[in-house]
N, C-alpha and C positions, 0 to 999 in steps of 0.2 A: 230540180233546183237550178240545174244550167241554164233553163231560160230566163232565169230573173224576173217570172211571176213567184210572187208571195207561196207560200203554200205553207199548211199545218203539220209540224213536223211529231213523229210519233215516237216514242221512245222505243218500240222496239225497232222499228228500224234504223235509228242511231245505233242501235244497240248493235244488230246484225251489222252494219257497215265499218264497224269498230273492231267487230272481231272480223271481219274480209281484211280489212289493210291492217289487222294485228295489233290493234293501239292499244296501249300497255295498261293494265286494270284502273290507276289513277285518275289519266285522263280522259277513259268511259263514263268515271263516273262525272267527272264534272260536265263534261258534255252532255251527260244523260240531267246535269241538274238545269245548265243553262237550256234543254228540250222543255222543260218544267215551266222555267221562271217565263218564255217566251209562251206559256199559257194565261200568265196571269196580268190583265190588264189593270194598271195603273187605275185609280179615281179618277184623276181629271180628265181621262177620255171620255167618262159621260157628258164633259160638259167639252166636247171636242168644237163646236161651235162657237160656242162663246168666247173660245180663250183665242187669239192669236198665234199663228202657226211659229210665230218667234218665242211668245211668249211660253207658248206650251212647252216646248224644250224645255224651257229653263225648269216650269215647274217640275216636270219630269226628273231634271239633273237634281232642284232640289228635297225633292222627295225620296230620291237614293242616298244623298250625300249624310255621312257620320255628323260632319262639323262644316258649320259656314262662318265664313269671316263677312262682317257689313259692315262697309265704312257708308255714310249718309251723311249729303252736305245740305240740302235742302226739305226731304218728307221725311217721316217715321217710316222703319224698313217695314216693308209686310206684314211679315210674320208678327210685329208687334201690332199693328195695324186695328184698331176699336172698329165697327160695323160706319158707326157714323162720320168717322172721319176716313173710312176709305169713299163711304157715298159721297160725303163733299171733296175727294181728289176728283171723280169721276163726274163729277158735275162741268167742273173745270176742263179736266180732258176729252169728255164724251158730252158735251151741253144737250146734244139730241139723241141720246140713247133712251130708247124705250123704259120705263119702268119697271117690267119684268125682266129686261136684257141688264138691268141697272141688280135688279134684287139677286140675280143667279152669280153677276161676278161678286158682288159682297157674298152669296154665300160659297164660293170659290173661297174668297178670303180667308174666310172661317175654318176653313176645312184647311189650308195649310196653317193657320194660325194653331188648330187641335194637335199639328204636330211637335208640338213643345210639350204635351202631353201626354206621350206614346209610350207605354212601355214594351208596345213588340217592334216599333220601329222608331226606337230613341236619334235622339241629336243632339248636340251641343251647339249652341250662338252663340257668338264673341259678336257686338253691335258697337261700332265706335259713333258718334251722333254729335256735329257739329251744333253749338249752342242756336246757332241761329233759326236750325231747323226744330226747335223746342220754342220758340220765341213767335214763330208765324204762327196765326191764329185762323189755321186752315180751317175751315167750314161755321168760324167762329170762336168765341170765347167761351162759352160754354162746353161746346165739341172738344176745344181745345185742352179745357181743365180736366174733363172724364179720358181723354187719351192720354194727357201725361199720368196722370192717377193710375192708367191701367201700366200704362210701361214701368212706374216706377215699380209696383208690384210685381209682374213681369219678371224685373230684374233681381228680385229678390230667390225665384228659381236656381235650383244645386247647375241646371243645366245650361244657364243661362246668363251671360254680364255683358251690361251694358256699361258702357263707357262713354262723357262727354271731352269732345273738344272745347275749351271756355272761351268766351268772346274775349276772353284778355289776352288770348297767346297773339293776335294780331293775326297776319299773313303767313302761312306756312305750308309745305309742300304738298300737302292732302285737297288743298281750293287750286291747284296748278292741275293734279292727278284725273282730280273729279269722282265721282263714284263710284263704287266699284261690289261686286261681292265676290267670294271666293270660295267655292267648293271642293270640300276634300272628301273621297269616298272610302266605304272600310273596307278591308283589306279579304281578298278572295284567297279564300282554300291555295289554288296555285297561283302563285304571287305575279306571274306574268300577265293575269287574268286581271288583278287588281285597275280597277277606272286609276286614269291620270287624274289630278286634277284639272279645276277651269276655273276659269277667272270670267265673271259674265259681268258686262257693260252696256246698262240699257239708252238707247238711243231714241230718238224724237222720228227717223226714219228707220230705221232700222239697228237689231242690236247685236252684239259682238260676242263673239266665244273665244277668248286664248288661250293655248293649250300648251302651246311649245315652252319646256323647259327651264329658259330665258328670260321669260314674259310673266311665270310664276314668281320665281327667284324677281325680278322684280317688286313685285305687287306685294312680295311678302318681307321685303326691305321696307319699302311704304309703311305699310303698316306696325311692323314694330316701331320705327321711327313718329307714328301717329300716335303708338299709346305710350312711349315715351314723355310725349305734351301732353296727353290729356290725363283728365280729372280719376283720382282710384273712383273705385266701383260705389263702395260708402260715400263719397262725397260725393260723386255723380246723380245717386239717388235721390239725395238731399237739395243739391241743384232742381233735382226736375220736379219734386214737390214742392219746394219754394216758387218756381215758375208756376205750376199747376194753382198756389193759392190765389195766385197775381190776378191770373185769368179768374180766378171764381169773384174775386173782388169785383170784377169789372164788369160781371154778369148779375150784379146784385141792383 
């Protein structure tokens, strides 16, 4: 282990090296469970290729995390995210990705979207969604009416609210912030073990992880002050199927 190659660790040698330096029955076992958990690889390393060595972090952090906070000022966050309107963001970002390279990250998509459906590895989303990004008519109008249709359902989920920002509140501190999500993880057996949260900000070159203490407290003034302006959850709904008919109008 002191050379800092990788190696498969066993649990009975954790085990034996716990009782050589004495460590107390407690924290055997937790070390004997994090020997465990460093067996079992994550989903989205199959698709280790495909994802972005930035990106893959994240999905990794969000696939542990209890509860995510998304503020979104311009797309639909992810996890809400319809097949055909994540193909038409990737059209846009990727204009020359392969067709297969195109099909494997829609089904990436999909696969963190099923986690709103988990019941061995539940979640909870708080989604705040500035009105305007319910108003662009990404991959079109039709695209556009079947993904607000799914979000508003979506949001009808025990584990899940979505919230809008409404084009009436004008200018307000969330278009100055920019976008943001925020990850909170659940709480480990020995409490010093428990993940910090992060605050993850994706970039055009590169994306950002905040961690320190400061920078939370922060992000999570922000956001109370954002649901403060926006729309309750019922009426938020009601916006986005109103929007969602607009679109179907205009596809007739």
């Amino acid at each position: 282990m002191e050379s800092g190659i990788p190696i498969r660790l066993n649990p009975l040698f954790v085990k034996r090296l716990c009782e050589l330096y004495e460590v107390s029955p407690g924290l055997t076992q937790v070390l004997l469970a994090l020997t465990e958990e460093t067996k079992t690889k994550g989903w989205w390393h199959t698709f280790d290729e495909s994802i972005p060595r930035d990106f893959g972090l994240f999905v990794g952090l969000e696939d542990a995390a209890h509860h995510i906070i998304s503020y979104q000022t311009t797309f639909i966050p992810g996890m809400l995210q319809t097949d055909e309107y994540r193909r038409a963001m990737i059209w846009v970002e990727f204009p020359n990705m392969p067709s297969p390279e195109v099909e494997t990250t829609i089904r990436i998509a999909a696969l963190r979207r099923d986690r709103l459906h988990s019941d061995t590895n539940p979640v909870t989303l708080d989604v705040l969604i500035d009105e305007s990004a319910l108003r662009r008519p990404t991959g079109g109008t039709a695209v556009m009416a079947g993904q607000l249709r799914h979000l508003a359902d979506v949001a009808q989920l025990p584990n899940v609210s979505v919230r809008v920002m409404p084009a009436s509140t004008g200018t307000y501190q969330g278009l100055t912030v920019g976008t943001f999500v925020l990850l909170e993880f659940p709480p480990h057996p020995t409490a010093y073990l428990t993940e910090p949260p992060v605050v993850y900000v994706q970039g055009f070159t590169g994306d950002l992880y905040l961690e320190r203490p400061e920078e939370i407290a922060a992000y999570r003034v922000v956001y109370t002050d954002l649901k403060r302006l926006a729309l309750g959850e019922t009426e938020s709904r009601t916006l986005i199927r109103e929007i969602a008919e607009e679109f179907s109008a205009c596809t007739i």
